[in-house]
C-alpha positions in Angstrom: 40.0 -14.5 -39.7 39.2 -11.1 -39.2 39.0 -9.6 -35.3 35.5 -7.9 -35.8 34.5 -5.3 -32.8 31.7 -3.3 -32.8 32.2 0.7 -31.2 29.4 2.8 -30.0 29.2 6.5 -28.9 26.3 7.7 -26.9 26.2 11.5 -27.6 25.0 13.9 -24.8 21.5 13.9 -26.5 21.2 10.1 -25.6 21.7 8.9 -29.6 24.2 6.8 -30.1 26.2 5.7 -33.5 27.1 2.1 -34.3 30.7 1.8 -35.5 32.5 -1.5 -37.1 36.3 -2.0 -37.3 37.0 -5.5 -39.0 40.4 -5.6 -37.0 39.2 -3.8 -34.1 39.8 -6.4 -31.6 43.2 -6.4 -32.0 45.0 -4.2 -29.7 41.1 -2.7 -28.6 42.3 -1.9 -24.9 45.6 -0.7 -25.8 44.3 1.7 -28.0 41.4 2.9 -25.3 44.6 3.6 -23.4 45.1 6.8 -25.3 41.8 8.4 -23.3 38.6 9.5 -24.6 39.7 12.7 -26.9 42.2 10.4 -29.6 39.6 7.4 -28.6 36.6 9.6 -29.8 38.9 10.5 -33.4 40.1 7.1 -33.9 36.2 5.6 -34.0 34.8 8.8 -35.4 37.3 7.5 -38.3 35.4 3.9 -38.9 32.4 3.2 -40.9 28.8 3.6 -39.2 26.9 0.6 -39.9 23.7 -1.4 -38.8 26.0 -4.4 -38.1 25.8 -5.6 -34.4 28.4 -8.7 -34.3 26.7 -11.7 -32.9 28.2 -13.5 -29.8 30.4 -16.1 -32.1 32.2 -13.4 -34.4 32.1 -10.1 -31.8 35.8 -10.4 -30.6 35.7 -7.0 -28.9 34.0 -4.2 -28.3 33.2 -0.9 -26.6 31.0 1.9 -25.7 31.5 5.4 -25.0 29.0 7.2 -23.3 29.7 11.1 -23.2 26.6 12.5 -21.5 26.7 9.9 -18.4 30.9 9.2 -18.9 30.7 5.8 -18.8 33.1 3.4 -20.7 32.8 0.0 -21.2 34.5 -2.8 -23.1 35.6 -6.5 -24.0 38.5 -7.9 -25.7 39.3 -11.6 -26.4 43.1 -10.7 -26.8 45.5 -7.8 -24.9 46.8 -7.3 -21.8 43.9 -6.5 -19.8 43.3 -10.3 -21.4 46.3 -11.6 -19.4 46.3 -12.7 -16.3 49.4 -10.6 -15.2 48.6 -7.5 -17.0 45.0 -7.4 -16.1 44.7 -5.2 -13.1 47.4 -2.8 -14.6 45.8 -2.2 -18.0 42.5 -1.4 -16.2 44.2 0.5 -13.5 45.7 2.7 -16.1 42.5 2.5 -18.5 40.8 4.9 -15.5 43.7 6.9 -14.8 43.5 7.9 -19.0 39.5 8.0 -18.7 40.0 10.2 -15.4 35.9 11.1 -14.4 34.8 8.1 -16.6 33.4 4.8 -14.8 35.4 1.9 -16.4 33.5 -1.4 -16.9 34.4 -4.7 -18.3 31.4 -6.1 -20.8 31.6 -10.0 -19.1 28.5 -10.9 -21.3 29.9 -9.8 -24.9 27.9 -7.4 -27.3 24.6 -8.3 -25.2 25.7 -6.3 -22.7 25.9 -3.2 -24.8 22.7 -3.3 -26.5 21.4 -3.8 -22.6 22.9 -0.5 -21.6 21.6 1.1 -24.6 17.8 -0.1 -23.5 18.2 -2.7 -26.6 17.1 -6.5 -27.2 20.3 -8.8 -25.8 18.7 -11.1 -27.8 19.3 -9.4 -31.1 23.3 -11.0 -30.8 22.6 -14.2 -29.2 23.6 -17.1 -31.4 21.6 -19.8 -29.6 22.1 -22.3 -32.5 25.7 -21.6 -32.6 28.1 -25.1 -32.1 29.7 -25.5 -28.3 32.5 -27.2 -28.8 33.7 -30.1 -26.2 36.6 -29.2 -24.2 39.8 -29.8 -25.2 41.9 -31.3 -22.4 45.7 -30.4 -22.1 48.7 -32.8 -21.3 50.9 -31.2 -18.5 53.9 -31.2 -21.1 52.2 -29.1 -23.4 53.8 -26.7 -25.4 51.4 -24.1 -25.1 51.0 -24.1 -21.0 55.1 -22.5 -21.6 53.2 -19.6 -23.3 53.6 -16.5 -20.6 49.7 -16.0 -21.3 48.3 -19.1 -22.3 44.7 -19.6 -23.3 44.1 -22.0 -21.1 41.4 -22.2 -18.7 42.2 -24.2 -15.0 39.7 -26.4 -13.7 40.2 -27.9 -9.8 38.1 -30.6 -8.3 37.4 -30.3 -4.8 41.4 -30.1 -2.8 42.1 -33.4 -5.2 42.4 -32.4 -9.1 43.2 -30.1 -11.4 43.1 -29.6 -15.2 43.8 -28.0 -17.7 41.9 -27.2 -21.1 42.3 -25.0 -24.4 40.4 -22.0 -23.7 40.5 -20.7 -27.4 36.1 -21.1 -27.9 34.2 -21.8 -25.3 34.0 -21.4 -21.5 34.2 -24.9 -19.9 31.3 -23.8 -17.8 29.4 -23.9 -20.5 29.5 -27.8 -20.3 27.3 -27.8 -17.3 27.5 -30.8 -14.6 28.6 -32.7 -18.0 31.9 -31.1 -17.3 33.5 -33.8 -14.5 32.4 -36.4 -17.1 34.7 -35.0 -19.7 37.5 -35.0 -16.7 37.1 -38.5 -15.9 40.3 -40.0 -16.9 41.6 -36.7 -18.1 45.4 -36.4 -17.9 45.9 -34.6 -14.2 48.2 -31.6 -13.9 48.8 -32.2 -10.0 49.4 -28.1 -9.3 48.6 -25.5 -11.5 51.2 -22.9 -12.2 50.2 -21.6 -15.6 49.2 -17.6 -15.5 45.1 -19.2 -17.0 42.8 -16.9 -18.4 39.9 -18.5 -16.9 39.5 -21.3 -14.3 36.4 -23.1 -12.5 36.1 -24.8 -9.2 33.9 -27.2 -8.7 33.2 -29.0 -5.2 31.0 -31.8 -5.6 30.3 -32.3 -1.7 28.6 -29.4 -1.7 27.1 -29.1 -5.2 28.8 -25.8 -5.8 30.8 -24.6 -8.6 32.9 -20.9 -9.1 33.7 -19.6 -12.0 35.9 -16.6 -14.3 37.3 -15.2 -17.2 39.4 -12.4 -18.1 38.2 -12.1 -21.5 33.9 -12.4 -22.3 31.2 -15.3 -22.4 28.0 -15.2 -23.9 25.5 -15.9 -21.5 27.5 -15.5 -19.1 25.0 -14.7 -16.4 22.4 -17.4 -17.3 25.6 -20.2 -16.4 23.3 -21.4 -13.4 20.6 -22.9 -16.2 23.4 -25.2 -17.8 24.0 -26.7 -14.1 20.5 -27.5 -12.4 21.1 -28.0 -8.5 24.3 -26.3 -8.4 25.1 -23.7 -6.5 26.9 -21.4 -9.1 29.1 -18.3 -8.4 30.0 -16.6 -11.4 33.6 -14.3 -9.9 33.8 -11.8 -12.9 37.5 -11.6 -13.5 38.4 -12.4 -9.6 41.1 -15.2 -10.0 42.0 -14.7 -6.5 38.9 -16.4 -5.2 39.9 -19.7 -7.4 43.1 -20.2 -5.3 41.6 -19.1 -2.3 39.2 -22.3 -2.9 41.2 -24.9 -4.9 44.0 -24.3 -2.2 47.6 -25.0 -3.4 46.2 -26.7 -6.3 46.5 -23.4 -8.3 49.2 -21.2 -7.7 49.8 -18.6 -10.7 53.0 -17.0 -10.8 52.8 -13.5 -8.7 51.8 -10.6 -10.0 54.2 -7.5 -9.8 52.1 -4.5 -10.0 54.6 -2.1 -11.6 56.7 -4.3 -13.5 53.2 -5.2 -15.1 52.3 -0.7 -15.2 55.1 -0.3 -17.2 54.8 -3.6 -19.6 51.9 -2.2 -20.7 53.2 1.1 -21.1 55.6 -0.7 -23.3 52.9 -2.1 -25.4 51.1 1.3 -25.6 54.3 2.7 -27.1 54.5 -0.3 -29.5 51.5 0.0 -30.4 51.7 3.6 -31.5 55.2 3.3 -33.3 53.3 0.4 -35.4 50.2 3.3 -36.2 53.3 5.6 -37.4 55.0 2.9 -39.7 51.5 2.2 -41.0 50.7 5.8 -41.5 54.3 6.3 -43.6 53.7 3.8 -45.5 49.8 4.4 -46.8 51.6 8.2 -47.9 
């Protein structure tokens, strides 16, 4: 399958070109790391197209605005994608894009045709096929992953879960949600570094939500759960263990030791461009 992203550059004249890299996704935020000026060459380099990726096959993206310095971007995979790494890689995304204001895209390729005074609509896949959630065992191989995708999901002070978080959000499921955890294999804490999590507290009818990576519709989540209160936390884990108490407890994040692992993936990443490059002579 290929990792499709779609690029955009907004020129100072307020045009903008519509790029398409069929592998783009793949390593998107590491390469953004380089800062705007081998950013700008590297897109400049793909194929301009009509093709705006839909929210099922759109695995990444970004846009680069160079009269208003704005950059923004979404990646499925990476490690602004992981839970330790996140903070880091966008820490060090603005210190490269020095003067630039750095967003995360939370809602997908919608988002950019928003900022670009286009039709959201134009990528929505409303027909597209949610798939149910896919609970996890607690012995399961992939929770020994250091970044699993795997979403958390705590109930009230009582329960946690855990699911695949490979397609979609389990948000997405609406109230229908605690019927797919009834009887669902309990986890007891949480310790896994998740991608995504949800709190829900049925006493109160309120549900919490995040992701490190995108969902579409993500801002319309309050429609899929009629008389819930829904807060929808962006990428701000810290508010789901505030919440579900010592029911989910990721490992601690070490703010250098995560600066320079992604350092180390910027310098992977751009002895892999070399070998490529050698070998295509």
């Amino acid at each position: 399958m290929a990792d499709r992203a779609n690029f955009v550059i907004v020129r100072e004249s307020g045009e903008h070109e519509l790029y398409l890299s069929r592998f783009g996704a793949v390593w998107l935020d590491v390469d953004l790391l380089a800062g705007p000026e081998a950013t700008l060459a590297m897109v400049e380099g793909l194929r301009v197209t009509d093709w705006w990726l839909d929210d099922v096959i759109c695995m990444g993206a970004a846009l680069i605005d160079l009269g208003r310095k704005v950059l923004l971007l979404f990646a499925w995979e990476g490690p602004s994608t992981e839970l330790r790494h996140r903070a880091a890689t966008l820490e060090l995304l603005r210190e490269a894009w020095a003067g630039w204001e750095v967003r995360w895209l939370y809602d997908g390729n919608a988002e950019v045709r928003a900022y670009l005074g286009l039709d959201p609509e134009f990528v929505r896949d409303r027909e597209r096929t949610i798939w149910p959630v896919a609970l996890l065992e607690p012995d399961d191989e992939d929770l020994a992953h250091p970044a699993p995708l795997a979403a958390v999901v705590t109930v009230g002070s009582d329960q946690c879960f855990m699911v695949a978080h490979v397609d979609d959000h389990p948000i997405g499921e609406g109230a229908a949600l605690l019927n797919w955890l009834a009887g669902a294999p309990e986890h007891g804490v949480c310790r896994v570094a998740a991608d995504a999590g949800v709190h829900i507290d049925p006493a109160r009818r309120r549900v919490g939500w995040w992701t490190l990576a995108a969902t579409a519709e993500a801002y319309e989540m309050p429609k899929r759960w009629p008389g819930w209160t829904v807060e929808f936390w962006q990428d701000r884990w810290e508010e789901h263990v505030r919440l579900a108490g010592h029911r989910f407890q990721p490992p601690a994040v070490e703010p250098e030791l995560a600066r320079e692992e992604v350092r180390e993936a910027v310098g992977e990443r751009r002895r892999m461009t070399a070998r490529q490059a050698v070998r295509l002579q």
